[in-house]
N, C-alpha and C positions, 0 to 999 in steps of 0.2 A: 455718274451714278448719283440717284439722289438720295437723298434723308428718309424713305419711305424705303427704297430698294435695301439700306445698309440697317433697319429696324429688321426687315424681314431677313435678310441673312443673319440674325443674329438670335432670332428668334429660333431660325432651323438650326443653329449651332446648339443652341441649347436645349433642343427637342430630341437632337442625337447623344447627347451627352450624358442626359439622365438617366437613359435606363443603363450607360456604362458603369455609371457612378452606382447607381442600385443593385448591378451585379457583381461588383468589385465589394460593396459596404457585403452583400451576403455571403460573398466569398470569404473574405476577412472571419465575419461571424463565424464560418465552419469552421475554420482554421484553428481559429480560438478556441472554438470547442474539441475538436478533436487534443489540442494540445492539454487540455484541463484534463481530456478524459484519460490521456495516457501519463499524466501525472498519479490521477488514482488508481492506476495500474502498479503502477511503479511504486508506489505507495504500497499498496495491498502486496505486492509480493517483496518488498523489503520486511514489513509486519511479520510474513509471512516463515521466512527465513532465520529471523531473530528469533521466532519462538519456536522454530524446530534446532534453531544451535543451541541453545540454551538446555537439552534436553524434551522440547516437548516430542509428543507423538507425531506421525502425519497426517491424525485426525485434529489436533491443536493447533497442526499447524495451517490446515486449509481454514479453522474458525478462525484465526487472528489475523488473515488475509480479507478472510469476507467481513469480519467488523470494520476491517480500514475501510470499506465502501460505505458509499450513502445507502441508506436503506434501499430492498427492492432493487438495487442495481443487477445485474444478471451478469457474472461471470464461470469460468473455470479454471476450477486452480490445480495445479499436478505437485505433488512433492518427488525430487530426484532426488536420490543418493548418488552422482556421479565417481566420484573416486572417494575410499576409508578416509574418514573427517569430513569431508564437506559435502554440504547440503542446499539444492538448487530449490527456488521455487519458481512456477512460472505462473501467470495470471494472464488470461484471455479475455478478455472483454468487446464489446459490442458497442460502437458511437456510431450515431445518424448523424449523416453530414448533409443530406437533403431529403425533405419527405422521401420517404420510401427507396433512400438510398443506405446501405449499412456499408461498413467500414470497420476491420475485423483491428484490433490491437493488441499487440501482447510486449509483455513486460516481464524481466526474471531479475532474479537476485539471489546471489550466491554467498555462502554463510561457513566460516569455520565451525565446527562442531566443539561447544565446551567440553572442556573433560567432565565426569562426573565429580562429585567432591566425594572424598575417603571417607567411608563410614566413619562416625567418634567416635572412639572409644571408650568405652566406660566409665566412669570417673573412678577410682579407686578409694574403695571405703576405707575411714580411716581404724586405725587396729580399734579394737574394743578397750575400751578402758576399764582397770578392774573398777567392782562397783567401791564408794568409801567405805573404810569400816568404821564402825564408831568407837571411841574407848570403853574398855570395858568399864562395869557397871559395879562401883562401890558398894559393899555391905552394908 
């Protein structure tokens, strides 16, 4: 074999190689992305959860889910009541993992429900004080 022969086998090694490497690097990329996107999932419905244990509504609590996302991000969030005290959220979102490929994710988080706190009680006024009197008034 000569020096010319072993240039050109080596040339085609690496003519096949690269487009493996380019669709391993793109695969990686989606990976990555998907993994980011089901973090903010996971996010948004932990948010999501805390601000309905705490007392909020399940109108409170789908906004503190959607503010954990980046703007414009498009998801859907459910609030459960599964069993008396706790409170589920779930968040479904949407990642492209290739042009005109989608990729459905969902995320939940589960939440003890705070007690409410006991109404205060009034403070108790203190008794009335008589008013001073003066001493009486010399002739």
């Amino acid at each position: 074999m000569t020096a010319s022969d072993e240039r050109g086998a080596v040339t085609l090694e690496l003519a096949a190689a690269i487009p493996l490497l380019a669709a391993f690097t793109v695969t990686l990329v989606g990976v990555v992305a998907l993994a980011g996107s089901q973090l903010l999932a996971q996010g948004a419905a932990r948010e999501g959860a805390r601000q309905a244990a705490i007392g909020g509504s399940g109108r409170t609590a789908v906004a503190a889910a959607r503010a954990a996302l980046p703007p414009g991000r498009q998801a859907a969030v459910r609030v459960l009541r599964p069993a008396p005290g706790l409170v589920r959220v779930e968040v479904r979102l949407w990642a492209r993992l290739f042009p005109g490929g989608r990729v459905e994710l969902t995320a939940a988080a589960v939440a003890a429900v705070e007690p409410a706190p006991e109404p205060a009680a009034e403070p108790a006024t203190p008794p009335a004080r008589p008013a001073p009197t003066s001493p009486p008034a010399s002739p």
